[in-house]
C-alpha positions as CSV (number, residue, x, y, z in Angstrom):
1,X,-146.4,-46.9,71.8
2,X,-145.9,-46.2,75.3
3,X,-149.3,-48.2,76.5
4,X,-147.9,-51.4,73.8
5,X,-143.9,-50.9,75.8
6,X,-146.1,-51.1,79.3
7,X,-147.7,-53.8,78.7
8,X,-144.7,-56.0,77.1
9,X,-141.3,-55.0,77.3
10,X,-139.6,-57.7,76.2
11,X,-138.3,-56.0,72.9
12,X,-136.6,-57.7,70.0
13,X,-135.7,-55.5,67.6
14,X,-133.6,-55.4,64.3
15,X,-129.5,-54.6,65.1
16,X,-130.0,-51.6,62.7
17,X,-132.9,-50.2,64.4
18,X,-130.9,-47.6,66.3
19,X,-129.3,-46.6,63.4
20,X,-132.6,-45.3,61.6
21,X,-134.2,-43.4,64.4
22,X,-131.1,-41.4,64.9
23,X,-131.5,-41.1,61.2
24,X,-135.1,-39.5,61.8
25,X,-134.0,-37.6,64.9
26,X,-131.4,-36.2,63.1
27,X,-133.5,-35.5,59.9
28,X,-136.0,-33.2,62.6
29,X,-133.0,-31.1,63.7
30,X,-131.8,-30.6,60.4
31,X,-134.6,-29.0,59.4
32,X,-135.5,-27.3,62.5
33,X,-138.3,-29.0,63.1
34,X,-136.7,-30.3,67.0
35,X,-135.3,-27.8,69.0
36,X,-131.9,-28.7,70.7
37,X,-133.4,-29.9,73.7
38,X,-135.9,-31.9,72.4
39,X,-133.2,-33.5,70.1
40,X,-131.5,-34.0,72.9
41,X,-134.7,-35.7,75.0
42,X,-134.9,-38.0,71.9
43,X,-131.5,-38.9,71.6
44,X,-131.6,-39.8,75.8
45,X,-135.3,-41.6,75.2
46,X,-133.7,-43.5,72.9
47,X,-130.2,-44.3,74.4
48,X,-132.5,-45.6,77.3
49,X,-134.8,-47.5,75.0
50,X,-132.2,-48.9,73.1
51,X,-130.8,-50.3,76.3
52,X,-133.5,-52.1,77.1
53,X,-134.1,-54.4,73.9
54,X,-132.2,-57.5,72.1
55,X,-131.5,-56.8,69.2
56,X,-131.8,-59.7,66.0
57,X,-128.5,-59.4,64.4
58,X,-127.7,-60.0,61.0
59,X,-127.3,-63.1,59.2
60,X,-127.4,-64.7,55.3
61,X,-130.4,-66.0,56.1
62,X,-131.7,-62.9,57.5
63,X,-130.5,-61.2,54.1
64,X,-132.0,-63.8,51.5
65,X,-135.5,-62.9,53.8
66,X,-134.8,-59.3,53.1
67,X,-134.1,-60.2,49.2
68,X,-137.4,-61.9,48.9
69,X,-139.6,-59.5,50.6
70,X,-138.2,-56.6,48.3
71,X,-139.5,-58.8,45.5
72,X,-142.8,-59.2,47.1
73,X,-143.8,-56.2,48.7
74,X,-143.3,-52.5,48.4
75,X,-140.8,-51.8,50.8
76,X,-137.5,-49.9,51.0
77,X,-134.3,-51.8,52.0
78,X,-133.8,-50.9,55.4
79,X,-137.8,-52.2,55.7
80,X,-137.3,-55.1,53.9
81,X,-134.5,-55.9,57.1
82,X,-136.7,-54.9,59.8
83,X,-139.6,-57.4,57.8
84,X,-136.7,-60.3,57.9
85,X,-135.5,-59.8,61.6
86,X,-139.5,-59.9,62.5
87,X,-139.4,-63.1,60.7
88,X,-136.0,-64.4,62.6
89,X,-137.6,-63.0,65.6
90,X,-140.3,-65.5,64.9
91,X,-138.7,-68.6,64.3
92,X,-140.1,-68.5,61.0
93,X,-143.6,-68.2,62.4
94,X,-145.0,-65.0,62.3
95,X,-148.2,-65.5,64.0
96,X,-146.4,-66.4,67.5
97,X,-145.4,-62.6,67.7
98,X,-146.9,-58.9,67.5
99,X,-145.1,-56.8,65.2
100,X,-145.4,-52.8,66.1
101,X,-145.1,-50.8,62.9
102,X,-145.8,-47.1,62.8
103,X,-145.3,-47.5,58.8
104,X,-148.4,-48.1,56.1
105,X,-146.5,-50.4,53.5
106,X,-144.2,-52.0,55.8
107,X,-147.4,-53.1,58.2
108,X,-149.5,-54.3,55.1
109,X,-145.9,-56.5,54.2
110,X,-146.0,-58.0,57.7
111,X,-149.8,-58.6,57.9
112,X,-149.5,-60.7,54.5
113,X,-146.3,-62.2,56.1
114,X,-148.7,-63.3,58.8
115,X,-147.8,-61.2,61.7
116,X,-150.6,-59.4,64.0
117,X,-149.5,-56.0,63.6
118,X,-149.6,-53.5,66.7
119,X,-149.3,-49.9,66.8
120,X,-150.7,-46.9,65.2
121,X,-149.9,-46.8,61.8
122,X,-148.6,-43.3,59.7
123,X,-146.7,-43.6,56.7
124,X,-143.3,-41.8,57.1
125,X,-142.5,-42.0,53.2
């Protein structure tokens, strides 16, 4: 993820991105999987990070996108958004951008969507 960040930083991201890795960093400290430092690296890595990207901010149109792809693909809700802001991100055409997915079912969504995907995938269901 590191080498893909390198090599284009220009970030877009969905607004509720933040949200769900605190949700994962906070899931490792629950159970005791991060130490306290660590938890607090990842929490600073991603203060940083989120810093640095624009975020694609909700919208009804955004939403309907979302509605459809839970029809469509097997995807949970919050990857269902991340799909639609992809798709925003786009301009409605997913083959002008990469989209980095570290997810199985969410990756195979955007691929059929039309996007390239990038990054190593590892489903985290």
């Amino acid at each position: 993820m590191r080498t893909l960040y390198r090599a284009d930083a220009g970030v877009l991201a969905w607004w509720g991105t933040r949200v769900e890795c605190e949700s994962a960093i906070a899931r490792l400290e629950r159970e005791r999987r991060l130490r306290p430092r660590s938890v607090a690296a990842a929490r600073g890595r991603l203060a940083r990070f989120a810093a640095t990207w624009q975020e694609v901010q909700p919208s009804e149109l955004l939403r309907e996108s979302a509605l459809r792809f839970l029809r469509v693909h097997e995807l949970r809700a919050a990857d269902a958004l991340q799909l639609a802001a992809g798709v925003a991100a786009a301009e409605g055409q997913p083959t002008t951008l990469a989209f980095v997915c570290l997810d199985d079912r969410l990756a195979e969504a955007a691929e059929r969507e039309g996007f390239a995907v990038a990054g190593m995938r590892a489903t985290t269901r």
